[in-house]
C-alpha positions in Angstrom: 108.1 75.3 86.7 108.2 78.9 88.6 110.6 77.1 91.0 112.9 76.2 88.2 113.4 79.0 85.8 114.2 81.6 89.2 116.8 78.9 90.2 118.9 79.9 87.1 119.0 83.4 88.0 122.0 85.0 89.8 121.5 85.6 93.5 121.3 89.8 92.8 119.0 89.2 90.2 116.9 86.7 92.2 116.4 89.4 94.9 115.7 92.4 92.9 113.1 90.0 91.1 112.1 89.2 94.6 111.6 93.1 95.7 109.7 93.4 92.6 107.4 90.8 93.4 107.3 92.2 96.9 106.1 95.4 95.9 103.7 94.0 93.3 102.2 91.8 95.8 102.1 95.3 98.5 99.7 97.1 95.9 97.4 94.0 95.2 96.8 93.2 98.8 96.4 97.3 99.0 93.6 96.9 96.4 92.2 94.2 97.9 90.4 95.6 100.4 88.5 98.1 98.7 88.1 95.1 96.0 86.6 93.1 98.8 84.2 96.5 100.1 83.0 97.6 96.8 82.0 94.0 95.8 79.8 93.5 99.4 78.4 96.9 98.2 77.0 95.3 94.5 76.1 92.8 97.3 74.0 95.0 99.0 72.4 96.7 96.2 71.4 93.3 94.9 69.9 91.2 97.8 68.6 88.1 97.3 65.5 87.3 99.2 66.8 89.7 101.8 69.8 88.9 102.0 73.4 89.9 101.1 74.8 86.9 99.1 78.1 88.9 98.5 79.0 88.6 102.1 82.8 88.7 102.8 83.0 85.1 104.3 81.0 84.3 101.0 84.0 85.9 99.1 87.0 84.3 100.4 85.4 80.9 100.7 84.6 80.9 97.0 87.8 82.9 95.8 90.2 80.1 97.7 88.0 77.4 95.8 88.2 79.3 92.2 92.2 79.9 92.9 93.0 76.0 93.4 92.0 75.1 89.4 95.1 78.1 88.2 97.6 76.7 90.7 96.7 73.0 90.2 97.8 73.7 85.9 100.4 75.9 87.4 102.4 73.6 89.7 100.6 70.0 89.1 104.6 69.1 87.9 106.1 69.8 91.8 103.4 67.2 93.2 105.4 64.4 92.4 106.3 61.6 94.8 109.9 62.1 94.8 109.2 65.7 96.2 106.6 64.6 98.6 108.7 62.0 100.5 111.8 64.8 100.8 109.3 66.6 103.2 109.6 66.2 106.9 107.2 65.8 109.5 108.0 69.3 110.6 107.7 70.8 106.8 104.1 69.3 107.0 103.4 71.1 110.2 104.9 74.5 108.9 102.5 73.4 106.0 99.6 73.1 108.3 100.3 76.3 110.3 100.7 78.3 107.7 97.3 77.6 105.6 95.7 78.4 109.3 97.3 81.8 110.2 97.4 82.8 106.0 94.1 82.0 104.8 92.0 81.3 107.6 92.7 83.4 110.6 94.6 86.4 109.2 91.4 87.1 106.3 88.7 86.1 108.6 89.7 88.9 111.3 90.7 91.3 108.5 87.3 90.6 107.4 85.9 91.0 110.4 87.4 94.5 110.8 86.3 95.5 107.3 82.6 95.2 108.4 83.4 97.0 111.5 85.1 100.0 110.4 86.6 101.7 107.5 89.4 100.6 104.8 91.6 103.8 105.8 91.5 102.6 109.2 92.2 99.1 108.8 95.2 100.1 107.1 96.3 103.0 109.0 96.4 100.6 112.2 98.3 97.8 109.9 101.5 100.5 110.0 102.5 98.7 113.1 104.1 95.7 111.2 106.6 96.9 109.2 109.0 97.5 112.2 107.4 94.5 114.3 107.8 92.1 111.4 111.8 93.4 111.2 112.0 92.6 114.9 110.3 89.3 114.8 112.8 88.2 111.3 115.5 89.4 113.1 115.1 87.7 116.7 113.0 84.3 115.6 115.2 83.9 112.0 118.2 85.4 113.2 118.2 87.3 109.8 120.3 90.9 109.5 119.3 93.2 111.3 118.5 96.2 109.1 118.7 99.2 111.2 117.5 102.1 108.1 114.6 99.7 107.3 113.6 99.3 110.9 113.6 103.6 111.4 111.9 103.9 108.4 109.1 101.4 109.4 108.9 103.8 112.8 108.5 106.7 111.4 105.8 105.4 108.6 104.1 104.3 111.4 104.2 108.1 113.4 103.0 109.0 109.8 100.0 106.7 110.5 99.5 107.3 113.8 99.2 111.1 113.1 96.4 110.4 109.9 94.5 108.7 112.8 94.6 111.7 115.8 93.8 114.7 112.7 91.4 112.6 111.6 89.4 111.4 114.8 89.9 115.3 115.8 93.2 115.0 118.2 92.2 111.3 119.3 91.6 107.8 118.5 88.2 106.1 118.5 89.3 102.8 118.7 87.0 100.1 118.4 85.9 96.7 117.2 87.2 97.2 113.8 90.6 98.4 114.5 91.3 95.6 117.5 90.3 93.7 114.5 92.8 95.0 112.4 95.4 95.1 115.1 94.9 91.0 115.5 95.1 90.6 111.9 98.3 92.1 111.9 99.6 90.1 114.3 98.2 87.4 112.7 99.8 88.4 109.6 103.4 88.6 111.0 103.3 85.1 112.0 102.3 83.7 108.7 104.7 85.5 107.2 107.5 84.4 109.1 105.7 80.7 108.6 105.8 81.4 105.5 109.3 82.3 105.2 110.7 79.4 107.0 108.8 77.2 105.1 109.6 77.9 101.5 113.7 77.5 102.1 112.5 73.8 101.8 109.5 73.1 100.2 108.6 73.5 96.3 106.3 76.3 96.0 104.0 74.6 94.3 103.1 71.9 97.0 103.2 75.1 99.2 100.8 77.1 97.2 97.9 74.7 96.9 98.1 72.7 99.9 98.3 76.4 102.3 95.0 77.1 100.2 93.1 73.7 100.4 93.9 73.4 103.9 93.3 76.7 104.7 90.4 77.0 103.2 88.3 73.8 105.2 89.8 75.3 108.3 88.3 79.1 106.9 85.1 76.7 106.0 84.8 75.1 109.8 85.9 78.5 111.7 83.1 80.6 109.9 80.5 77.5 110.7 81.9 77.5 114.4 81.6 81.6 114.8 78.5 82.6 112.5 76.1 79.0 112.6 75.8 76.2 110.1 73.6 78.6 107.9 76.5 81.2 107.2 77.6 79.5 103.5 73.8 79.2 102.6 74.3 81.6 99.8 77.9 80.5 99.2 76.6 79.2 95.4 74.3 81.5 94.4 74.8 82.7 90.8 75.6 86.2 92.1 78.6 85.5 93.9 79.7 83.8 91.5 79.2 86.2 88.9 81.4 89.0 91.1 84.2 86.5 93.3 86.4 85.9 90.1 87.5 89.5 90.4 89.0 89.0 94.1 90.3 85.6 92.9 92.4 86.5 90.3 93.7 90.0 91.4 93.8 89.1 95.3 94.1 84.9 96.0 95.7 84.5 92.9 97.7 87.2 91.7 98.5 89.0 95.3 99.7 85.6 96.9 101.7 84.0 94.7 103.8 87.7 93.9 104.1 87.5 98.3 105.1 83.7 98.3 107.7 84.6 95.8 108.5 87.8 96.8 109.0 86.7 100.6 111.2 83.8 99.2 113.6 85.6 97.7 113.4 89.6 98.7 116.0 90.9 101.6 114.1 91.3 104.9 114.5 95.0 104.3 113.1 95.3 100.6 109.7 93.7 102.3 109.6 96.0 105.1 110.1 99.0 102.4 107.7 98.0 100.0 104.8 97.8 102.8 105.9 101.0 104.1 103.7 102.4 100.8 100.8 100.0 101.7 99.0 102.9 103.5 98.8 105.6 101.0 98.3 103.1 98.2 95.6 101.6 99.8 94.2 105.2 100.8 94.4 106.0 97.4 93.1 103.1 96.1 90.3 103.3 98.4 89.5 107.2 97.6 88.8 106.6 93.7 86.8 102.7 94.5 85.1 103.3 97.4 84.9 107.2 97.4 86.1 107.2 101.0 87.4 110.7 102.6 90.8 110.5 104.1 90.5 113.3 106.4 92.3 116.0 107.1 95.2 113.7 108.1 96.0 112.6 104.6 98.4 115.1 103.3 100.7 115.4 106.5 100.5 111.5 107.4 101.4 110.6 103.9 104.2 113.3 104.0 106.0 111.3 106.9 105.0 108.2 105.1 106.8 109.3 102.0 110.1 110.3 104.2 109.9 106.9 105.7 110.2 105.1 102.6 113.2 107.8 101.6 115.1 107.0 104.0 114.2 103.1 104.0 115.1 103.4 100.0 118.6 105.4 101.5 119.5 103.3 103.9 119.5 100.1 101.7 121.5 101.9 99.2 124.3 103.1 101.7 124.0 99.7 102.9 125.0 98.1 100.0 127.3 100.5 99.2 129.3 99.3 102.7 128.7 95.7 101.6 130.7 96.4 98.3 133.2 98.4 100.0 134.1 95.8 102.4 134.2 93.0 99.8 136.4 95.4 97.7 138.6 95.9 100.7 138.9 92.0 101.7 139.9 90.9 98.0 142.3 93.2 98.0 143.8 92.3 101.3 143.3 88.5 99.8 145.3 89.7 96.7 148.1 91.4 98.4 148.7 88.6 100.8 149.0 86.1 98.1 151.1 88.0 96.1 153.5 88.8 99.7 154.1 84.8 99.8 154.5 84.6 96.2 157.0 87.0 96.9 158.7 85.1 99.8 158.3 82.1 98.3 160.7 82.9 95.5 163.6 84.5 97.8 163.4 81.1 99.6 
């Protein structure tokens, strides 16, 4: 149904809808992690027996599970057979890999990190992939390389690195957490050019639920490999039940299918922009939920961060503007050699 009605769009339409969704999806995920903190706080605050039941394994095991019954009455029309036999062995492994690296590996270590250190860390060290993930598009898809977009990602991550040095005091403490946060990234990158591969030829509803159902038993088996068979004992406890819808609806739900859509049809550059904000809206974000101090670093880093996505935001517009040109130029070159042999057909 979603797949349908952005079909009749025009192309410039269907990417600015695209960069929309991209940037939608950018401020979500930048809740999300204070979503996820703040909620394993109520947890702690409300043990049961000891324990934390709101545990952040707890929460995206039981937010991938509340997300399938929307996307089932979302996209139950795109399950059809017809649909199913046009996929190729190779769409079912891009399937398979990416409801591994996007909702199994990629949470579970940014997870991992959030336990280990804080939000404004994990972000700050997630400013390395807007310039990797233009490298990676650009060498692995052989998509345009954007040069503006690719400076802009550099010098948001300078921005990020400096936060980091004012704020550890002129160096980095660099520990669990952010080599955490650094493998999530990575992690992150390679779903997401997974991901793009994978919805030029798949529907996006057979995408959407099968990355989650899939993704979710192998989440399921990787937590009971790492943590011990007990680690989902809580996992149906009233309480987390009573708190997970929040990070279903606003994070699994709302967050991933913005980035599926947003991925699909955004340029390469509009997604490299729109994370370049990630930082300072998840800083932000994170200061009012979680009450967290930025540091000192805060104003200067987000001053570079704020140039980066000028000049990202620049370089995309003088881009286009050289696209336009050039198509101006070439139809009138078209027009002038048309008319020329009208011309000479005639004196003939």
């Amino acid at each position: 149904m979603a797949e349908a009605s952005t079909q009749t769009l025009p192309d410039n339409s269907r990417v600015m809808m695209g960069a929309s969704l991209a940037w939608l999806a950018v401020v979500i995920f930048a809740a999300g992690n204070s979503i996820v903190s703040l909620l394993a706080e109520i947890g702690m605050e409300n043990r049961v027996m000891g324990r934390n039941v709101i545990t952040y394994c707890n929460l995206l095991f039981v937010g991938s599970l509340m997300s399938i019954v929307p996307m089932s009455f979302m996209f139950w029309r795109e399950w059809t057979l017809e649909n199913l036999r046009k996929l190729t062995r190779r769409h079912w492994m891009i399937l398979t890999l990416s409801a591994f690296l996007s909702s199994a590996l990629t949470p579970g270590l940014f997870f991992y990190a959030l336990e280990k250190t804080t939000v404004t860390n994990v972000v700050l060290v997630g400013r390395i992939e807007p310039p990797l993930f233009l490298l990676a598009v650009w060498l692995f898809l052989r998509e345009e390389f954007e040069p503006w977009a690719f400076v802009a990602g550099l010098v948001a991550l300078g921005g990020a690195v400096l936060m980091l040095w004012l704020n550890g005091g002129g160096g980095f403490d660099i520990g669990k957490g952010e080599i955490g946060a650094l493998l999530a990234t990575l992690s992150y990158i390679a779903s997401t050019l997974v991901a793009r591969t994978g919805l030029r030829g798949i529907p996006m509803g057979i995408f959407a639920i099968y990355r989650t159902v899939v993704g979710t038993i192998f989440y399921f088996f990787l937590a009971i490999y790492l943590f011990g068979p007990d680690h989902f004992q809580d996992v149906f406890h009233p309480l987390v039940w009573e708190w997970v819808w929040i990070y279903a609806l606003i994070v699994v739900i709302g967050g991933q299918f913005a980035w599926a859509l947003g991925l699909k049809y955004a340029r390469s550059g509009d997604v490299s922009l729109a994370t370049s904000f990630s930082p300072l809206a998840a800083i932000l974000i994170a200061m009012i939920l979680l009450g967290e101090d930025p540091g000192p670093g805060l104003i200067p880093g987000g001053a570079i961060i704020l140039l980066a996505i000028g000049l990202g935001q620049y370089g995309r517009i003088r881009s286009q503007r050289m696209r336009e040109d050039c198509a101006t130029r070439r139809q009138a070159a078209e027009r002038a050699l048309e008319h020329e042999g009208e011309v000479n057909f005639k004196g003939a």
